[in-house]
C-alpha positions in Angstrom: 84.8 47.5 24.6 81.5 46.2 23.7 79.2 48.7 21.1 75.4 49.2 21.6 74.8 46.9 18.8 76.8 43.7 20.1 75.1 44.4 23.5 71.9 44.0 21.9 72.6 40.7 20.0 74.3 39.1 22.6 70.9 39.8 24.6 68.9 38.6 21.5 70.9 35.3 21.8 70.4 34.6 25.3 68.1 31.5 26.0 65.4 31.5 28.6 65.7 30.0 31.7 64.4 26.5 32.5 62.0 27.0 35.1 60.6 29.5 31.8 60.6 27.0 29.3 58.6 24.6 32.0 55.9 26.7 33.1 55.6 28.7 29.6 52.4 27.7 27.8 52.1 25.9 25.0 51.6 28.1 21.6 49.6 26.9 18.4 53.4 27.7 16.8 56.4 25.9 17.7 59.7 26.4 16.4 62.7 23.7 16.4 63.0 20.2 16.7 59.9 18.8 18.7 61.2 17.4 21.8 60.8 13.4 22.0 58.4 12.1 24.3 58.8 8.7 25.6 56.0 7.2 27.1 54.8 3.3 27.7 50.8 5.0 27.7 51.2 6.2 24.3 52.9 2.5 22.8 50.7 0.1 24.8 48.2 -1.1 22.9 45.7 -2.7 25.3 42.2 -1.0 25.3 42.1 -0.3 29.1 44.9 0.8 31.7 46.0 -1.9 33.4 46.1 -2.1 37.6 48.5 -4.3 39.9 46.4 -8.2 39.4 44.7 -7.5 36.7 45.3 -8.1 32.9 43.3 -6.0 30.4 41.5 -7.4 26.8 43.7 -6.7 23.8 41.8 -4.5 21.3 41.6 -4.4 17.9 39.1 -4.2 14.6 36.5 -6.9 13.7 34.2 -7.0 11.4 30.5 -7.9 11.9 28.2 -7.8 9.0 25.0 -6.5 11.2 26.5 -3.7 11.6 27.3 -2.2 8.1 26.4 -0.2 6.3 24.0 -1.7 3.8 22.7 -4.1 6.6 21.0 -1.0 8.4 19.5 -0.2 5.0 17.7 -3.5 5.4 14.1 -4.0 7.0 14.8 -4.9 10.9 11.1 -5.9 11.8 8.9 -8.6 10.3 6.2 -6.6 9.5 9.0 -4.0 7.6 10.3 -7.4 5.7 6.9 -8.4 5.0 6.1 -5.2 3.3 9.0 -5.6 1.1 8.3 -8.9 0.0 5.2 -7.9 -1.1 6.5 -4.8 -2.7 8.8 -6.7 -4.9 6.8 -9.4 -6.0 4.6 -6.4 -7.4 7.4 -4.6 -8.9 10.1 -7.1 -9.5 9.5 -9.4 -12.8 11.6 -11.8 -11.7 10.7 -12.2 -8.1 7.0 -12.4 -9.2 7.3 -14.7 -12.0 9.4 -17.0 -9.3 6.3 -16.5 -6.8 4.4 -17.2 -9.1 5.7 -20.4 -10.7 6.5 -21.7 -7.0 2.7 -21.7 -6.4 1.3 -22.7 -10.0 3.5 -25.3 -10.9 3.0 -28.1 -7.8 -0.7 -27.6 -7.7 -1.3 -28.5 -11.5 -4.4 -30.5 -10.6 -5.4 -32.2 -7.4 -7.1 -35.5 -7.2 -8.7 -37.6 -4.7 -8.2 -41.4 -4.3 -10.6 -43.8 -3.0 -9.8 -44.5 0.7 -8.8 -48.4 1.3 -11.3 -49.8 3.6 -12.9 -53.1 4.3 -16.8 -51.5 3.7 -17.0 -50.8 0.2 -19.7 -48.6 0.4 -18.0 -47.0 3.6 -15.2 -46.0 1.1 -17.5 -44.8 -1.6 -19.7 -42.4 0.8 -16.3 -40.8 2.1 -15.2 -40.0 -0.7 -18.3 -38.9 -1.9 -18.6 -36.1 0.7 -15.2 -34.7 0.2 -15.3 -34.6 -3.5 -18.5 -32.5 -3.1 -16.9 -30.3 0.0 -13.7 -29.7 -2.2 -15.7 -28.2 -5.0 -18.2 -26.3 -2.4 -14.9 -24.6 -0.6 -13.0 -24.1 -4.1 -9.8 -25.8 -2.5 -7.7 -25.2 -5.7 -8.1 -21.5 -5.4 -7.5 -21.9 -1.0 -4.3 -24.1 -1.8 -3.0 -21.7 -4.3 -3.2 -18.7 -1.3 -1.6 -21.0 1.0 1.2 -22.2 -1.3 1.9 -18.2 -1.7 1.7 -16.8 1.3 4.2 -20.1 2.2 6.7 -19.2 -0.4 6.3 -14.8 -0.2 6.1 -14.2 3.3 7.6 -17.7 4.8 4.8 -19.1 7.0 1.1 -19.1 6.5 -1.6 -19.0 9.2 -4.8 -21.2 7.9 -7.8 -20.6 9.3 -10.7 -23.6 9.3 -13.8 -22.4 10.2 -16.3 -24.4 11.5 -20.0 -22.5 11.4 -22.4 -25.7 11.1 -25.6 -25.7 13.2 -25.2 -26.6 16.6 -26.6 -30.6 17.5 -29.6 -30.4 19.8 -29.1 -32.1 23.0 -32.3 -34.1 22.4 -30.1 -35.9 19.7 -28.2 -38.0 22.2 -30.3 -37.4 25.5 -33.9 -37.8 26.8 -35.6 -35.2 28.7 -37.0 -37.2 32.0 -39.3 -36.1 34.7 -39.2 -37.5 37.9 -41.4 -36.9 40.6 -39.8 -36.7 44.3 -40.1 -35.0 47.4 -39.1 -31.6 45.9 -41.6 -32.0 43.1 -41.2 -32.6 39.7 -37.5 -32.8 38.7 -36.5 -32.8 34.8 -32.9 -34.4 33.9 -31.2 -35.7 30.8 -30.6 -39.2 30.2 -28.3 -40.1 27.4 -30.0 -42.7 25.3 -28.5 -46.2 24.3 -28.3 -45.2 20.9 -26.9 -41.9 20.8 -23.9 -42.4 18.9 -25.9 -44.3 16.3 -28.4 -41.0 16.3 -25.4 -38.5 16.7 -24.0 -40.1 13.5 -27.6 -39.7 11.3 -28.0 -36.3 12.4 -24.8 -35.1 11.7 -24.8 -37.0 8.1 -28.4 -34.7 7.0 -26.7 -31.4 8.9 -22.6 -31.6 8.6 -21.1 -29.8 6.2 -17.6 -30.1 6.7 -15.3 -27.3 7.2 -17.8 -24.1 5.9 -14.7 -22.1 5.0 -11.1 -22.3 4.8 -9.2 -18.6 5.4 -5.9 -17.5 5.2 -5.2 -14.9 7.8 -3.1 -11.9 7.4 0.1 -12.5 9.6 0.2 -8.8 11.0 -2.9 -9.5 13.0 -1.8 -12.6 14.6 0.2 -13.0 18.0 1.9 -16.6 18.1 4.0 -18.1 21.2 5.9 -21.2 20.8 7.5 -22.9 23.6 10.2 -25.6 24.2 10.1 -28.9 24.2 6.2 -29.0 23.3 4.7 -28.1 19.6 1.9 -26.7 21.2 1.5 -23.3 20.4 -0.7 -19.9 21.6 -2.3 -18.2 18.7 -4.3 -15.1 19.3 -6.1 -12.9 16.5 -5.6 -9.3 16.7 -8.9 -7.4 15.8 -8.2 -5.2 13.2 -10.0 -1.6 13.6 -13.2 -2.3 11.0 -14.1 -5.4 13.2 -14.0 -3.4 16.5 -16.0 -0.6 15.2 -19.0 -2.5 13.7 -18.7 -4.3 17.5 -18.9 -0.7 18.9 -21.5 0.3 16.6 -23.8 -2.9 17.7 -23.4 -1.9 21.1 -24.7 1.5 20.1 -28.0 0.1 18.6 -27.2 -0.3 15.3 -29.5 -2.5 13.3 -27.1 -2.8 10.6 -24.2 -3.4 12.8 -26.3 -6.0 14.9 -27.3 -8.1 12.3 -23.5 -7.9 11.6 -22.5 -9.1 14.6 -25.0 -11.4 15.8 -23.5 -13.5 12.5 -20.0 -13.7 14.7 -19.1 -16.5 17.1 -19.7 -15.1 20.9 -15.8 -15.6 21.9 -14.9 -13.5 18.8 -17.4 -10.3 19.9 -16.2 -11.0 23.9 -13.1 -10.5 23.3 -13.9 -7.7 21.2 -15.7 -6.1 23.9 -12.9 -7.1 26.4 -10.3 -5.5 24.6 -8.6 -8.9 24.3 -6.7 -10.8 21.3 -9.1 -13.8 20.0 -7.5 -16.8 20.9 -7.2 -19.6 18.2 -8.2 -23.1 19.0 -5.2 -25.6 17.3 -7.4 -28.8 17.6 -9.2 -29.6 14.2 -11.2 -32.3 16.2 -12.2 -29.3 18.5 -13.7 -27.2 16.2 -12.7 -24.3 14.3 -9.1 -24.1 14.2 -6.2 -22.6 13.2 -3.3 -24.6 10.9 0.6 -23.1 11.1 2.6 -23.8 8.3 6.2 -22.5 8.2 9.0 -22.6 5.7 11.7 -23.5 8.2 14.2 -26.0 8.3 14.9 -26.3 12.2 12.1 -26.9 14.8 13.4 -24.6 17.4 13.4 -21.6 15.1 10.0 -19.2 16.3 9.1 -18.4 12.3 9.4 -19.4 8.8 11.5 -17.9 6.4 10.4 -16.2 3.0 12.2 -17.5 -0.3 13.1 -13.2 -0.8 14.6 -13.3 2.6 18.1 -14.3 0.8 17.9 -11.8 -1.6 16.6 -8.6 0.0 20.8 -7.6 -0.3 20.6 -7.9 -4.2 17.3 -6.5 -4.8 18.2 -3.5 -2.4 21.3 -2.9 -4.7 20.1 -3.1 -7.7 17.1 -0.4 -6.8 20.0 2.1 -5.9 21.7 1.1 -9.0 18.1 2.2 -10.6 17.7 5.2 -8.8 21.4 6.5 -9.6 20.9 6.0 -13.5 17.6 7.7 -13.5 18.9 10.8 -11.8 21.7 10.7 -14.1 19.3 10.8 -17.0 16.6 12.6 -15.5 19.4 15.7 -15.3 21.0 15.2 -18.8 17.5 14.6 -20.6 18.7 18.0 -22.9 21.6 16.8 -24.4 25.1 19.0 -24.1 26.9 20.6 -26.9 30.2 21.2 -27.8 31.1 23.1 -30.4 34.5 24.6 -31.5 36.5 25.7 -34.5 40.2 26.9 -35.0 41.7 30.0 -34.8 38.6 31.9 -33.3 39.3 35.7 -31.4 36.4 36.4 -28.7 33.7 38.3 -31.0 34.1 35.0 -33.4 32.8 32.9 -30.1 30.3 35.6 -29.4 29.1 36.1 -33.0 29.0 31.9 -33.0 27.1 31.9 -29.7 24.8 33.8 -30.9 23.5 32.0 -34.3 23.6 29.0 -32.2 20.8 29.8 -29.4 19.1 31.3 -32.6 18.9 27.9 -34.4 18.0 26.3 -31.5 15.2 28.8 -30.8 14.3 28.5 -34.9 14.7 25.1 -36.5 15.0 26.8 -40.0 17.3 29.0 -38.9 21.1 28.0 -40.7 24.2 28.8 -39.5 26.7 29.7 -42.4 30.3 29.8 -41.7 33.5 30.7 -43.9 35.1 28.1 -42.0 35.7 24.4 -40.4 33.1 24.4 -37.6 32.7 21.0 -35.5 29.4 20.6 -33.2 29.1 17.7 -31.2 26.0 16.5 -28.4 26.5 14.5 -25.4 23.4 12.6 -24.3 22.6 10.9 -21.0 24.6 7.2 -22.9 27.5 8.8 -22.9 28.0 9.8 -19.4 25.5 6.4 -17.7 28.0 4.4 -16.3 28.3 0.6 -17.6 26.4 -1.9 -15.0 26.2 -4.6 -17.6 28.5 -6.8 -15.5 26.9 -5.7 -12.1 23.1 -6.2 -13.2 24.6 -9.9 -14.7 25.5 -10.9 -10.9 22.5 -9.7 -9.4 20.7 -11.4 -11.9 22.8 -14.6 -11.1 22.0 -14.0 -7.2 18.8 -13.7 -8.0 18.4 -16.6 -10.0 20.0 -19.0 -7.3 18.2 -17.2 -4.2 14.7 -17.5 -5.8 15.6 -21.5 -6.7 14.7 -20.5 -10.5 16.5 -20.6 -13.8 16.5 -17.7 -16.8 14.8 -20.5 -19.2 12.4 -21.5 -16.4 11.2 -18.0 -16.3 10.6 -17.3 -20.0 10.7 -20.5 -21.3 13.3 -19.8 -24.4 14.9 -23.6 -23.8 14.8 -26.8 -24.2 14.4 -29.5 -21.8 18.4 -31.4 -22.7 19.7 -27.8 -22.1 18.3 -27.8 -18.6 17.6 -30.9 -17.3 19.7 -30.9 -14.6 18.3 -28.2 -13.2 14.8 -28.7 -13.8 15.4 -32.4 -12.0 16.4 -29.9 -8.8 13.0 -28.2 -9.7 11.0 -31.2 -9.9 12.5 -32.8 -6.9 11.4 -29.7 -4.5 8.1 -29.6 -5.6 7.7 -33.1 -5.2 8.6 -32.4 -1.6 6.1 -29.4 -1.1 3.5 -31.9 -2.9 4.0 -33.9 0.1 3.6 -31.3 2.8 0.2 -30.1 0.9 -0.7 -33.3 1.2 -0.5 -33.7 5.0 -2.0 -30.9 5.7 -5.2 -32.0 3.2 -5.8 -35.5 4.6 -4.5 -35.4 8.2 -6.0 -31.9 9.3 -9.3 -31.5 7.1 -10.5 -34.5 5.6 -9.9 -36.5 8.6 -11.4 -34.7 11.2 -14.8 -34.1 9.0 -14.7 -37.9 7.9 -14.8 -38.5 12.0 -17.5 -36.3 12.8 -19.6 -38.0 10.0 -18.9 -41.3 11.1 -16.7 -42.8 8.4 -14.9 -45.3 11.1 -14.3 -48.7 11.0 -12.9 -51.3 13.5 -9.6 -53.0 12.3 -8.3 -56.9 13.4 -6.5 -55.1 16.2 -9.6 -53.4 17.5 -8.6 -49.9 16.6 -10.8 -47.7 15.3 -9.6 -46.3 12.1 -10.6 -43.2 10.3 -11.6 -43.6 6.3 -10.6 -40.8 4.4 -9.7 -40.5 0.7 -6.0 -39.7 -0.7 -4.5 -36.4 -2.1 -2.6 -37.1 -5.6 -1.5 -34.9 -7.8 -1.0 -34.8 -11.8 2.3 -35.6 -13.2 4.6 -32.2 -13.4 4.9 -31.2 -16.8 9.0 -30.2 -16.3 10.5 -33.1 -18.1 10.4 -34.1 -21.9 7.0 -36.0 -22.6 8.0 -37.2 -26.0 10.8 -39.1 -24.1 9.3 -40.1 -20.9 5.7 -41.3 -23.1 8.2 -43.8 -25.3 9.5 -45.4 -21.9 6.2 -45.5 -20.2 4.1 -46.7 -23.6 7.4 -49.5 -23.8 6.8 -50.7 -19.9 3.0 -50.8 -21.0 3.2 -53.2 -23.9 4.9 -55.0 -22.0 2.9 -55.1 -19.1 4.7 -53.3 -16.8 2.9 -50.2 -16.1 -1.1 -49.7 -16.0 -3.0 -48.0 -18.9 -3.7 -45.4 -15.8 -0.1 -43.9 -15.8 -0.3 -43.6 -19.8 -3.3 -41.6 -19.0 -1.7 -39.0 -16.0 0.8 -38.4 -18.4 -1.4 -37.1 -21.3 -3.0 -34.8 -18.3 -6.5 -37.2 -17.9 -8.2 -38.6 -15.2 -8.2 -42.2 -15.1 -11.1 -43.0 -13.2 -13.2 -40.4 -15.3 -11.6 -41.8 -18.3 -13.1 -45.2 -17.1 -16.7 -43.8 -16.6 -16.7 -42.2 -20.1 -15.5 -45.3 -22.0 -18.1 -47.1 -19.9 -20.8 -44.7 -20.7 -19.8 -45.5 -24.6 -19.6 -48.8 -24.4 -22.4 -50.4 -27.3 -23.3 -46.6 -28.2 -22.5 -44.8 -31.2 -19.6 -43.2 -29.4 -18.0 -46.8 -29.2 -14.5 -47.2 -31.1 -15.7 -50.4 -32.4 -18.6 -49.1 -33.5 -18.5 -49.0 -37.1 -17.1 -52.6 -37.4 -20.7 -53.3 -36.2 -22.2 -51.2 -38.5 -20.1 -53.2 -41.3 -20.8 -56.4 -40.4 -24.5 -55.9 -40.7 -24.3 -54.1 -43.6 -22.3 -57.6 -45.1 -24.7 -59.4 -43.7 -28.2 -57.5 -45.5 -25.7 -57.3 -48.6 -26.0 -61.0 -48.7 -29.7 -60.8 -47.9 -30.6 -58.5 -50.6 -28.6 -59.7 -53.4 -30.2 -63.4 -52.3 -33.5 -62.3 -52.4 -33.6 -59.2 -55.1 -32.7 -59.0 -58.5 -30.1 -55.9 -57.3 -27.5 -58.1 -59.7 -29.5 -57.2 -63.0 -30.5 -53.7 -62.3 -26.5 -53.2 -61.6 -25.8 -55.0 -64.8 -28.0 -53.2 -66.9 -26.3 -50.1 -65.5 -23.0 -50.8 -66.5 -24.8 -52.2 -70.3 -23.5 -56.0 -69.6 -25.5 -58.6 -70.5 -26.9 -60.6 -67.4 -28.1 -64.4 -67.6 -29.0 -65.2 -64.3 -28.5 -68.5 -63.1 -30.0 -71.7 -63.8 -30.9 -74.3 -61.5 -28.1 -77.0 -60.8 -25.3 -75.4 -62.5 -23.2 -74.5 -59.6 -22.9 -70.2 -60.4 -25.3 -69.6 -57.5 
């Protein structure tokens, strides 16, 4: 027979029903062996359930680098990348010392060539007006804007302005009156010899280009289009020009005289609320030149030379930042100090002389035993980036197309030469780019308009302008190359005109000067002049004077001058 205590642990034993266990919620406890669960849901690994005739993509993890992290940390929009570039070549020393030497460097000194034409004095009058209209406009200094605003921001949007006096139409055309049933009638006949007169008037009133501008990229709207380089440039006004617009409208006298100074499209538009579009044709008038770094015609814009190494420069700020919070919060150093075989009131009585040395400097702490005191300054807890700001320097180095002795100039030319031929070789290239742009899109189209055209054998009408050169870049050893050129000279190989680019002088002016000296006292041959006539009065005088005796008496000789007939004299 069963006791009250077995009854109540057999009941303690007895397991719940099933139909419980199944409808039983689930508690955040569970007790026992987990039961397995076999499901094909939970072992599939395709991305989407799949249906009767269909088949679902396998899943997985790739890796795209737009989408980390320090990617989003980079400017997305142009105008955000162009404020960067322009923010490191302030800040950064390398980045503008590579700006810098990218736009010095290929624009040592520009000269100008007389054009090859059959008309002599054609030639000489062409070039003639574009030496004076380079040194009117200052085209060094424009060039040297264009060449940076190519290299910083990638592309470059020059601006040709064309603001010469407007030909009257009497110049070409004769007012006529005629007399007919409707009464007098007045026309405009164009006269036989208005090109000759076209061409005189515009010799005593054209200019040439009255300025050349580079335009700030953020306010111009540019569509390109396939197939076709022509392109739709508009101007954005920015908010000065539409307010001294507005103000004009107003009344203001100021603001009028400022406006009436404007072209009419520019203060239409303005009044429109419309962009100002860009005329693209230099024969057309005022225009506007595009000039990308790019290396593939269907790409919309240039690139900028930082472009590549907006990653490094990005990294090595935060590498910055990080060590000057770092130093900024352990500018006061921290000290450690410690002895052996201190109780509590030793610490406390130690503590305290401490802060009262620190608060006194000729306070001294005196102890009957080995004390040890020990400061920790920010050095000691920076962490080393010596290797890390090597590779960004390294990145840098290749990205901005520059080398460490380029920049400071601590080499030697047979330690670099190599690189410097890589160097010399690119800027050879963008020499030739300048160059195009110079002679095909403003000397040409000015030399037109003044009539500098001749007819070739083939009945073509050809343009005379004169050529872009440039002096010899100064990247290679001269005492070497000079040796090889001055050998090739001698031996009649090379012109006294290269000798003379590679010394840095101008040939032709060279030329002028020596002819300018020629039989003055300036001339290098001059003083064998001056001796052969001073031999030849030395003759005269001791022929004719007795300069012999007066000599001999000086030096107390006896002196017989000569008799006649016996042969001394």
């Amino acid at each position: 027979m069963a006791t009250d205590n077995d009854q109540k642990s057999t009941e303690v034993r007895k397991l719940p029903k099933r139909s419980q266990v199944s409808t039983r919620k689930s508690s955040a406890r569970s007790f026992g062996r987990p039961a397995r669960i076999a499901s094909a849901a939970m072992r599939s690994k395709i991305a989407y359930p799949t249906v009767t005739g269909t088949i679902g993509g396998s899943g997985g993890n790739f890796y795209s680098p737009e989408l980390s992290t320090d990617f989003l940390e980079l400017p997305q929009s142009i105008d955000e990348q162009r404020n960067y570039y322009r923010h490191w070549y302030a800040a950064h020393p390398f980045v503008g010392q590579a700006i810098d030497l990218h736009t010095e460097l290929p624009l040592s000194k520009i000269r100008l060539g007389s054009p090859k034409a059959k008309s002599k004095e054609l030639a000489a009058r062409s070039l003639d007006f574009c030496e004076k209209w380079c040194k009117r406009i200052g085209t060094l200094h424009r060039l040297l804007e264009i060449v940076h605003d190519y290299h910083l921001l990638g592309e470059v949007f020059v601006f040709a302005e064309d603001n010469n006096p407007d030909m009257p139409e009497d110049v070409r055309s004769e007012l006529i009156r005629e007399v007919n049933d409707d009464g007098v009638v007045e026309k405009w006949v164009e006269r036989k010899d208005a090109n000759e007169r076209e061409v005189a008037w515009l010799q005593r009133n054209y200019k040439g280009w009255t300025a050349i501008r580079v335009l700030p990229p953020e306010q111009i709207h540019m569509e390109a289009f396939p197939f076709t380089d022509e392109r739709i440039i508009e101007l954005i006004p920015d908010s000065k020009t539409k307010d001294i617009v507005s103000k004009a409208g107003m009344g203001d006298p100021n603001a009028e005289r400022i406006t009436n100074s404007m072209p009419a499209t520019v203060v239409d538009a303005i009044t429109q609320g419309q962009n100002i579009p860009l005329n693209t044709d230099p024969d057309a008038g005022s225009f506007v030149f595009y000039m990308a770094r790019k290396k593939s015609q269907y790409e919309p814009r240039g690139h900028s030379i930082l472009e590549r190494c907006l990653r490094a420069l990005v990294f090595e700020d935060h590498v910055r930042q990080s060590q000057a919070s770092i130093a900024q919060r352990h500018m006061t150093p921290m000290r450690v100090v410690w002895a052996a075989d201190m109780d509590v009131r030793d610490v406390e009585d130690l503590r305290e002389q401490i802060d009262m040395s620190l608060a006194d400097p000729d306070y001294s702490i005196i102890t009957n035993f080995e004390l040890n005191w020990q400061e920790m300054g920010a050095e000691n807890r920076l962490p080393d980036w010596t290797n890390v700001f090597e590779r960004v320097d390294r990145l840098l180095y290749a990205g901005l197309g520059v080398t460490e002795s380029l920049l400071s100039g601590e080499s030697s030319y047979s330690g670099d030469r190599l690189n410097l031929e890589v160097v010399n070789t690119r800027y050879l290239l963008l020499r030739e780019i300048i160059q195009e742009m110079v002679e095909e899109h403003f000397f040409k189209p000015m030399c037109r308009r003044m009539g500098f055209v001749e007819e070739d054998e083939y009945g073509d009408l050809n343009v005379i302008y004169p050529s872009v050169s440039f002096t010899r870049l100064g990247l290679r050893d001269n005492q070497e190359t000079f040796e090889h050129l001055f050998a090739l000279y001698q031996k009649g190989s090379v012109d006294v005109g290269t000798i003379l680019e590679l010394l840095n002088l101008d040939p032709d002016l060279v030329k002028k000067r020596l002819m300018a000296d020629m039989w003055s006292v300036n001339d290098a041959t001059f003083n064998e002049l001056v001796r052969g006539v001073l031999t030849a009065a030395a003759e005269k005088i001791m022929s004719n004077t007795d300069v012999v005796r007066i000599i001999a008496e000086k030096l107390e000789l006896k002196y017989e001058p000569p008799k006649e007939g016996d042969g001394r004299f």
